[in-house]
Backbone bond lengths (Angstrom), bond angles and torsions (degrees), N, CA, C in turn:
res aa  C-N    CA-C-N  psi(-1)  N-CA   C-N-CA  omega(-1)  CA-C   N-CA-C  phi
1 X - - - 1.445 - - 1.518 110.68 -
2 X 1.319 124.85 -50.89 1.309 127.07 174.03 1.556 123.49 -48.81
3 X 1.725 103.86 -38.00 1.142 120.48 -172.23 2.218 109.05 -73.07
4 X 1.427 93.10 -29.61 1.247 102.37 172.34 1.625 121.02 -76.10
5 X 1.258 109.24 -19.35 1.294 127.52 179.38 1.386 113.19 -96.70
6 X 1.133 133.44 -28.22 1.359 138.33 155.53 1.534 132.22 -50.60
7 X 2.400 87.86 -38.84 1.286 79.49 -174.05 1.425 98.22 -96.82
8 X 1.119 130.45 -6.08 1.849 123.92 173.16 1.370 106.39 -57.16
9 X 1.324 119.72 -42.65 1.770 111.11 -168.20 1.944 95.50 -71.32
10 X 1.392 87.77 -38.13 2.007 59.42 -172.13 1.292 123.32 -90.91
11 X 1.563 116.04 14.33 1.476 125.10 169.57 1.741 101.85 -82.38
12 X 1.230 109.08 -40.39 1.673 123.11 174.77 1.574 104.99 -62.49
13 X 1.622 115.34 -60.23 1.694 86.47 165.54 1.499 146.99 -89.22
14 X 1.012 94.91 27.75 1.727 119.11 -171.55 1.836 92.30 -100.45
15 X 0.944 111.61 -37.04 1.895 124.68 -170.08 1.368 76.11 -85.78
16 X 1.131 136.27 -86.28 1.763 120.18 -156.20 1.562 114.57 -56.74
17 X 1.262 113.93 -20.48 1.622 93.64 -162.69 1.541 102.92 -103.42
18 X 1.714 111.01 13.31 1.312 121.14 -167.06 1.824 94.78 -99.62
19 X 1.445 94.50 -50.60 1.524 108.12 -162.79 2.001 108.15 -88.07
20 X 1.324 90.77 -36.95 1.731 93.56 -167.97 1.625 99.89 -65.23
21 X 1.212 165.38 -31.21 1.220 152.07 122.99 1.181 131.25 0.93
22 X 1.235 119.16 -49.95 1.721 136.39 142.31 1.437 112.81 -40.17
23 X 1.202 118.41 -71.52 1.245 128.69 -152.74 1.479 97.24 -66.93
24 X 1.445 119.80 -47.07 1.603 133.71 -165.50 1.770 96.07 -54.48
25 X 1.775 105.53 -60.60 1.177 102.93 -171.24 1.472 114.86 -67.27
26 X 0.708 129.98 -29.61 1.807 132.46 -169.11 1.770 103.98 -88.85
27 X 1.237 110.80 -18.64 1.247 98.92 172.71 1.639 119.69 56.51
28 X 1.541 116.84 27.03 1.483 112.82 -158.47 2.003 92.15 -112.85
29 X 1.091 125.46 123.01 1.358 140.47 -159.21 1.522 91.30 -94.66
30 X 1.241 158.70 -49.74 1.509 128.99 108.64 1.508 127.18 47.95
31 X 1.311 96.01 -105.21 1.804 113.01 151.23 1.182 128.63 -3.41
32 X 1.187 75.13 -83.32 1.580 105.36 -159.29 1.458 102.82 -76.79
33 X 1.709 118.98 -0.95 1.797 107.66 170.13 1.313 100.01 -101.99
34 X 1.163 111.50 -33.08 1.596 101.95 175.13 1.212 133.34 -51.11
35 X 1.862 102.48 -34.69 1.366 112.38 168.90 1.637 130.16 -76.85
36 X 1.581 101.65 -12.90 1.478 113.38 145.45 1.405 126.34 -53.21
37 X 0.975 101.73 -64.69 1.427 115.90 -168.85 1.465 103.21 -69.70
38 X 1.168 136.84 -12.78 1.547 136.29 153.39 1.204 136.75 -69.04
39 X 1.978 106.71 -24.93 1.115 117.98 -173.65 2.154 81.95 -102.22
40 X 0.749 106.51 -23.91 1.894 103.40 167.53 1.339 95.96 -54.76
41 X 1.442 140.84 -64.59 1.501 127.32 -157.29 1.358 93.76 -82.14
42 X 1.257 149.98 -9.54 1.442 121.84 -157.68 1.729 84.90 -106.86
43 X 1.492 119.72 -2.22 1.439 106.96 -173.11 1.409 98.47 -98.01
44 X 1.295 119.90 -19.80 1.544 125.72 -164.45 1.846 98.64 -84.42
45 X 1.706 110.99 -46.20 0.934 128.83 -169.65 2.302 98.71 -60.55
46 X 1.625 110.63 -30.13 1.144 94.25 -157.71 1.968 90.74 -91.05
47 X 0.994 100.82 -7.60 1.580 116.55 173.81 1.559 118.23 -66.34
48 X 1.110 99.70 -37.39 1.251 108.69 -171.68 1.625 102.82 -90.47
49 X 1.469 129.00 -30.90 1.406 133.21 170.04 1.773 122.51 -80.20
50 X 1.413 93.18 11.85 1.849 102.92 173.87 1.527 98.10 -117.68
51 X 1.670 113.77 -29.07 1.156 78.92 165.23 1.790 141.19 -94.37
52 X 1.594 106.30 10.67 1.056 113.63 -167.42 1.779 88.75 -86.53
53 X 1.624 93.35 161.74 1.474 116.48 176.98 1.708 108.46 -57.05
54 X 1.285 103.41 138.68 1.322 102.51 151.90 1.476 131.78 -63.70
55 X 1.638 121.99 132.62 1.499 113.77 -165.57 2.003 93.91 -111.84
């Protein structure tokens, strides 16, 4: 579980520090929801993989 949680935060800051540079410079509000709403599925997505069983 930890190990799954370890690796979500650094998939989450690897996605921001890739994309938010973009978003900062372009200033497009657009963007920058989409890139919400991406880091929404990858939080829902890591939600949904803590609660499944360990195999």
């Amino acid at each position: 579980m930890l190990t799954k949680l370890v690796a979500a935060a650094v998939a989450i800051a690897l996605l921001l520090a890739y994309l938010l540079p973009v978003v900062i410079k372009m200033k497009d509000a657009v963007l920058a929801g989409v890139l919400l709403i991406g880091i929404a599925f990858m939080v829902v997505d890591l939600v949904h993989s803590l609660r499944r069983p360990e195999e």
